[in-house]
C-alpha positions as CSV (number, residue, x, y, z in Angstrom):
1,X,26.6,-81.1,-19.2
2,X,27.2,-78.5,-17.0
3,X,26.3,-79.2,-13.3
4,X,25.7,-75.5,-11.8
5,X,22.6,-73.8,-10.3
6,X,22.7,-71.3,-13.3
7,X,22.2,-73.8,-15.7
8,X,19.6,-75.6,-14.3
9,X,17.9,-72.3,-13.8
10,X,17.8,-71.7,-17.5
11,X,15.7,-74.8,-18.2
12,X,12.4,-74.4,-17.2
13,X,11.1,-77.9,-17.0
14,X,13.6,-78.7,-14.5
15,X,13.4,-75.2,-12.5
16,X,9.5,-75.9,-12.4
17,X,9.9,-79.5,-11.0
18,X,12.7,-78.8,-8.4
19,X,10.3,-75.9,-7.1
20,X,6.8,-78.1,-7.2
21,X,9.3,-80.9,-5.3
22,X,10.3,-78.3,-2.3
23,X,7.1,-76.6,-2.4
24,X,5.3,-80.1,-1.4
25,X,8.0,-81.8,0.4
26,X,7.3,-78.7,2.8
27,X,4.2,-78.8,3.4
28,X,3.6,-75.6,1.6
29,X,5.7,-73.4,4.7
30,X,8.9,-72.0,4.5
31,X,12.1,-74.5,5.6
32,X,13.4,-71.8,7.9
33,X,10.3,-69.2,9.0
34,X,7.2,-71.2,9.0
35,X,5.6,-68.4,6.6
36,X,2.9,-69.9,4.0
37,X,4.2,-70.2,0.7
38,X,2.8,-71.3,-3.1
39,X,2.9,-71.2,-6.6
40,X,-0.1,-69.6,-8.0
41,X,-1.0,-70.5,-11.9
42,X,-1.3,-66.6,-13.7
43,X,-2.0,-65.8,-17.6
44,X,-0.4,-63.4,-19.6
45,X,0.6,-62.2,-23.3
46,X,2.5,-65.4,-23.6
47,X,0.1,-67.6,-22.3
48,X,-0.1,-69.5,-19.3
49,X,2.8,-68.5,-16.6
50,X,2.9,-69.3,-12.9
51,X,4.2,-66.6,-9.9
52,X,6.5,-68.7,-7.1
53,X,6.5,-66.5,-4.2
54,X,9.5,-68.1,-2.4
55,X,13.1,-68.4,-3.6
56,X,15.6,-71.1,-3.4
57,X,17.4,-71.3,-0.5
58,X,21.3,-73.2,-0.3
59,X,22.0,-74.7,2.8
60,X,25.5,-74.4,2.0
61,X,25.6,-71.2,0.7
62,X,26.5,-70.4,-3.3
63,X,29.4,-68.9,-2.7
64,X,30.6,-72.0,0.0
65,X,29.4,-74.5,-2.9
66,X,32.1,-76.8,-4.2
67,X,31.5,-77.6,-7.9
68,X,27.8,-79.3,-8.5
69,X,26.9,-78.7,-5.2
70,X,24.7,-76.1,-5.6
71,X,22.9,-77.7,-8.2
72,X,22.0,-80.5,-5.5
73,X,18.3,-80.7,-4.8
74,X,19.7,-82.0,-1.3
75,X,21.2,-78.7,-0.8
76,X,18.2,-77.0,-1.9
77,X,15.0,-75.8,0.3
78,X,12.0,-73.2,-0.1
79,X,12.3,-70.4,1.5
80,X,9.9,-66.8,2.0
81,X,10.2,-64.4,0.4
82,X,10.1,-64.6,-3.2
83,X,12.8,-62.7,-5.2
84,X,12.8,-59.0,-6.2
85,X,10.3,-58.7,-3.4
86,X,10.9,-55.1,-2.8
87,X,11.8,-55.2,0.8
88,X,14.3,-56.5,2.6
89,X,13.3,-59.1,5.7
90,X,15.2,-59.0,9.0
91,X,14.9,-62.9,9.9
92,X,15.1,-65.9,7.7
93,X,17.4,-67.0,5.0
94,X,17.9,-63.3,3.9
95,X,19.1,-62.8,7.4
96,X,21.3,-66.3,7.4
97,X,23.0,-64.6,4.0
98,X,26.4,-66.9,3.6
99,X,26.4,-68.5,6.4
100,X,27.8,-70.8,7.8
101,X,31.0,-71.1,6.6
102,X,32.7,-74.1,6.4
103,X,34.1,-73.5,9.6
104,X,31.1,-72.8,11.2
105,X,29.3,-75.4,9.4
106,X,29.1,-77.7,12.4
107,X,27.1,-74.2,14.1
108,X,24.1,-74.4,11.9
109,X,20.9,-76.5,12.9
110,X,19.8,-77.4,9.3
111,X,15.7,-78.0,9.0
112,X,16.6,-81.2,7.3
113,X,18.2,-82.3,9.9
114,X,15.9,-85.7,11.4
115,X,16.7,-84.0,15.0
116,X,15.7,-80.3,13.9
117,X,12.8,-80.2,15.7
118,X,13.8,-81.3,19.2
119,X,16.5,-78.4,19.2
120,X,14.4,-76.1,19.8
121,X,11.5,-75.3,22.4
122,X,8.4,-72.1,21.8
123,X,6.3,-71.0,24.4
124,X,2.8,-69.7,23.9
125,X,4.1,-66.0,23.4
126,X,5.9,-67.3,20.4
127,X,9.2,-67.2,21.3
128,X,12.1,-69.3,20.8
129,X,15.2,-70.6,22.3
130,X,17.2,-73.9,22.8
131,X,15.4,-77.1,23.8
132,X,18.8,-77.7,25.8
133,X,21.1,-75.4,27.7
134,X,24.4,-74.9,26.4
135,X,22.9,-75.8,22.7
136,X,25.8,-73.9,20.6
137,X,24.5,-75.1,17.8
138,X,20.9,-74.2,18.3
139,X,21.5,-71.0,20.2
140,X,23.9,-69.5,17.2
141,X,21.3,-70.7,14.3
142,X,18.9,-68.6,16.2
143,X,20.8,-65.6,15.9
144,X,21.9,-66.2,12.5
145,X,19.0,-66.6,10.9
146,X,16.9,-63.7,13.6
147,X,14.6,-66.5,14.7
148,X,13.9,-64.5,17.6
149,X,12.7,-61.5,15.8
150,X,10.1,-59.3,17.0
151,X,8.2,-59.5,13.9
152,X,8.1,-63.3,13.7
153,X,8.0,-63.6,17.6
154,X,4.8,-61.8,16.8
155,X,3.6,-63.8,14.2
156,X,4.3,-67.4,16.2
157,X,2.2,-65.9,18.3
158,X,-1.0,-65.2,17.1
159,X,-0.6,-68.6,14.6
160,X,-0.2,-70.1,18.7
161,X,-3.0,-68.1,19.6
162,X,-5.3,-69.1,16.9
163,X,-4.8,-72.6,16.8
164,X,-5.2,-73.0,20.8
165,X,-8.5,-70.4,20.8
166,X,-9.8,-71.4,17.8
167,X,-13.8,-70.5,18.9
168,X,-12.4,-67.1,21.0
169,X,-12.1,-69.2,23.7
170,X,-9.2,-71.6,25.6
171,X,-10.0,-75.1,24.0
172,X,-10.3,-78.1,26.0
173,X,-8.0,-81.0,26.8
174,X,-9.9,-83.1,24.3
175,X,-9.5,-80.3,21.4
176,X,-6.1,-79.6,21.6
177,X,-5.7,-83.4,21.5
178,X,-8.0,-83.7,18.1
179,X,-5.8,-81.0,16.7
180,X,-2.4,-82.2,17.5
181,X,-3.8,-85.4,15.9
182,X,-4.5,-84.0,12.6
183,X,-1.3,-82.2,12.8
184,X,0.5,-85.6,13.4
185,X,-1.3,-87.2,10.6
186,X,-1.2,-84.5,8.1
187,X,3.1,-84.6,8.8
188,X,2.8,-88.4,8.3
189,X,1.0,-87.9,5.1
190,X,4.0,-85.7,3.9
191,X,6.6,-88.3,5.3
192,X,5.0,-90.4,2.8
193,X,5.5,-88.5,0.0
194,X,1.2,-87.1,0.0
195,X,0.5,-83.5,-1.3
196,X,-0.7,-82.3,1.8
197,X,-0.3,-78.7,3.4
198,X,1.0,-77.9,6.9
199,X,0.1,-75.0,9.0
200,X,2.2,-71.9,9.0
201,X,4.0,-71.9,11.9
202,X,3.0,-75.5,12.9
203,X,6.5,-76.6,14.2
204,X,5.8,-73.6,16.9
205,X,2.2,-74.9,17.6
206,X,3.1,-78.0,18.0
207,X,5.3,-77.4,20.5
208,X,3.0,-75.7,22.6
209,X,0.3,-78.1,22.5
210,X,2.2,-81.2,23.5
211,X,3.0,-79.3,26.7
212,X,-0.1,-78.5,27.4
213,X,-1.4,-81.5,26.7
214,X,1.0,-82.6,29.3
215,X,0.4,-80.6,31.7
216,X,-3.7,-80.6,31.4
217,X,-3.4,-85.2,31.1
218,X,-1.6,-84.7,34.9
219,X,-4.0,-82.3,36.3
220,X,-7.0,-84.5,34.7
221,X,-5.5,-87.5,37.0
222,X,-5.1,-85.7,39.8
223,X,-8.4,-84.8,40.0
């Protein structure tokens, strides 16, 4: 049998279930972006057909792949945009290209890691850095992958925006606790394995309201 990417490409059954697998293991949003994703069922002159608009993504890059590895679902992640898309992004796994090399492997923050999340801190303007100065890890996977890119800056932001203001208004103490509780639940849900989606950019939102709630449960004590 051979073991390569290519191959398991040509075989449909198994290129559909690897993609369904990332798609819902994700939560529906892209491993390194936060962007929505899907598969959406279409029809045409050979029946039934189905458009994927994300690509797989190789942690270890292709060309960094030993032999089998990067035919390894573990090695594998969804990621915006889908291929052929006509345009050519300036963040995300486009951006990361082949990196990191095996030298630099130790350099990149993977989102699989169980730790990804704590590496790194957004405010409510929707920008990123470090969770912890002097973060070489976190601080170069930023730049590699243009994390801090106007354009999703921008983005984070109004997903911040939204979710915080939902009613055109700054949402109470008690709202943004309700919310961060059906966040919580909906990422248990997918820890165990349910078909659930997440909310672009959630990882960012998230973030933001567990300071606030922070901050707003010490003032509420206070007064």
């Amino acid at each position: 049998m051979e073991c390569t990417y290519d191959a398991m490409r040509r075989d449909p059954v198994v290129l559909d279930t690897v993609e369904n697998g990332l798609l819902e293991e994700q939560g529906g949003i892209c491993a390194y972006t936060g962007h929505r994703i899907a598969i959406a069922p279409t029809s045409g002159p050979s029946g039934s057909a189905r458009k994927v608009d994300f690509h797989i993504e190789h942690l270890v890059s292709q060309r960094c792949c030993y032999y089998g590895q990067d035919a390894d679902y573990a090695n594998m992640v969804a990621c915006w945009p889908r291929p052929n898309c006509g345009f050519e992004p300036a963040y995300g796994a486009r951006k990361k290209g082949d990196w990191p090399s095996a030298a630099e492997s130790y350099l990149f923050v993977s989102p699989l890691r169980s730790d990804c999340s704590s590496r790194f801190t957004f405010d409510r303007l929707g920008r990123i850095s470090a969770a912890m100065m002097g973060d070489r890890a976190a601080e170069k996977t930023i730049k590699k992958l243009g994390l801090d890119h106007k354009t999703l800056v921008a983005l984070r932001r109004e997903a911040i925006q939204g979710a915080l203001n939902p009613l055109s208004r700054p949402s109470t103490l008690e709202e943004k606790r309700k919310l961060l509780a059906r966040m919580d639940r909906t990422t248990e849900a997918l820890d165990k394995g349910g078909a659930v989606e997440r909310m672009p950019f959630c990882f960012a939102i998230e973030a933001v309201l567990r300071r606030e709630i922070d901050t707003l449960g010490k003032i509420s004590k206070q007064a």
